[in-house]
C-alpha positions, -999 to 999 in steps of 0.1 A, spaced: 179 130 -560 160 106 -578 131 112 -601 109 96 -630 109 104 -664 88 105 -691 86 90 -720 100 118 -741 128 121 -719 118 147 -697 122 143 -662 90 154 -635 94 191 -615 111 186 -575 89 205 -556 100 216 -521 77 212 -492 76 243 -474 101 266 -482 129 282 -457 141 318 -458 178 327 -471 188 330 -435 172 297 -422 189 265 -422 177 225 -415 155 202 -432 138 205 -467 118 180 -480 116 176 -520 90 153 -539 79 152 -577 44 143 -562 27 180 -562 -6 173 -548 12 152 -515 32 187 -515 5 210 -517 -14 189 -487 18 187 -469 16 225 -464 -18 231 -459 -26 249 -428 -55 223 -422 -36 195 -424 -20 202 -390 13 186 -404 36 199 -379 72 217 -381 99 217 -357 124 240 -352 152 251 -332 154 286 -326 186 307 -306 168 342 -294 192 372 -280 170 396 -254 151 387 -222 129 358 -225 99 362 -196 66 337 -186 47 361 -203 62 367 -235 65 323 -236 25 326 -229 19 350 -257 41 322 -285 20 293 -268 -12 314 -268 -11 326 -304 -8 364 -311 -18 385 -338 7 410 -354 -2 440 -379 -44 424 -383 -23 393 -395 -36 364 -368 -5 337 -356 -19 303 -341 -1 294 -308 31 275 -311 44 247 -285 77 270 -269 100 249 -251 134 260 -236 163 237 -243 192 229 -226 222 250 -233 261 235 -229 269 257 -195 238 243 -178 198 250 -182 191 280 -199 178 309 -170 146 332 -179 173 363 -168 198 350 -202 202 369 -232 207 341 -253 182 313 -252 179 278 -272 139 270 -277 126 248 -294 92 253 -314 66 235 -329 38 251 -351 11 238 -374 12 267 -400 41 283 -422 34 318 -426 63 338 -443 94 345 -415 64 336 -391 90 330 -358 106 359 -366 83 381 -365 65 364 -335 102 371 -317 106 404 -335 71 416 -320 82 403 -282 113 417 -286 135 388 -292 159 387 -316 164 350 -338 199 345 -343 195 315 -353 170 294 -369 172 255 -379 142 237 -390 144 201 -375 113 180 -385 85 189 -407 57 159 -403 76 126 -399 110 140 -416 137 145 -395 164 163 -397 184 138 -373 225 138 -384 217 145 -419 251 163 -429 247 199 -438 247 204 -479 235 166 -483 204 153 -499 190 116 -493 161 95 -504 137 86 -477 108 68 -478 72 82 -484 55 87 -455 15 88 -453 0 122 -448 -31 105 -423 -7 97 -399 8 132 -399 -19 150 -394 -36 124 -368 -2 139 -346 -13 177 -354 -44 172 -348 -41 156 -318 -63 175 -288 -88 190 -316 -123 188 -321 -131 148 -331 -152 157 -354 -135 182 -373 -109 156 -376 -130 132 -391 -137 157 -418 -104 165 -424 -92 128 -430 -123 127 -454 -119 152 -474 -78 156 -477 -67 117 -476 -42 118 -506 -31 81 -518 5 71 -518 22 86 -548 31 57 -569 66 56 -590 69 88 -567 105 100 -542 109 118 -519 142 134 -508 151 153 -476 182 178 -478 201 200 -448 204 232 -461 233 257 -454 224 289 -442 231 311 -472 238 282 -493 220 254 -510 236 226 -517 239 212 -556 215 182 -561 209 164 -595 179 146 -608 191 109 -620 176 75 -626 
């Protein structure tokens, strides 16, 4: 992982881009760049996150409506996610199977916000991979390994969350959240193990 350093020899803070629960695996994105961080994650933003998501109980039309529709749980309000079900090895997945594949796309990262979506339809996650957050992918990244990636601008990002939104709205956003490129800035993407993390170190 790759970092600058100061003059005194101290080298800048990694920040993680949204964070993933101990029992949630996939992508995390780390930068020394906290303000391209902090508008990373910002609900507004739109920047949106990928996941792939294994669910044990019976998965019905209406309980796919209710994820896609947005639902709120406990006075706490969740904004509808794009639900789609995936392919499983023995053939497509059947609306009768107790085990389903989906995969889900959301624009916000409320804490364990799948779960308890699933928990409240009752579904069960069994397993839970993150996959993409903006324009990071995940792809064949090995689990445990971190890489440097090129920066990626936020505009374009949230032009893709934002896509089917009020125009004008839009506009404003760009306006008023545009963050420059981070210059002498990395950015790093890791797979993360579930219940493990893998060891990186900060070196010139």
């Amino acid at each position: 992982v790759g970092a600058s350093t100061s003059k005194r020899g101290s080298r800048d803070s990694l920040l993680p881009i949204g964070r993933l629960d101990m029992n949630t695996e996939g992508l995390i994105v780390i930068t020394n760049n906290g303000s391209y961080s902090r508008e990373m994650e910002l609900p507004s933003n739109s920047v949106l996150r990928v996941y792939r998501a294994r669910v044990h109980g019976l998965l019905t039309p209406s309980k796919l409506s209710a994820i896609r529709n947005g639902i709120e749980i406990d006075g706490i309000s969740y904004k509808g996610m794009q639900a789609s079900i995936q392919q499983h090895r023995g053939g497509n997945i059947r609306e009768t199977s107790t085990n389903s594949w989906l995969q889900i796309t959301c624009q916000e990262g409320k804490n364990r916000q799948i779960r308890k979506i699933m928990e409240h339809l009752r579904l069960k996650v069994t397993r839970l991979i993150r996959i993409a957050f903006g324009d990071y992918q995940l792809n064949t990244i090995p689990p445990g390994l971190a890489i440097e990636v090129p920066y990626k601008p936020l505009l374009q990002q949230k032009n893709r969350g934002n896509a089917g939104t009020n125009k004008s709205l839009q506009r404003q956003r760009q306006r008023n959240s545009n963050v420059a490129p981070p210059s002498q800035k990395r950015l790093t993407v890791e797979r993360r193990r579930i219940f493990r993390t893998a060891s990186t170190s900060a070196r010139q």
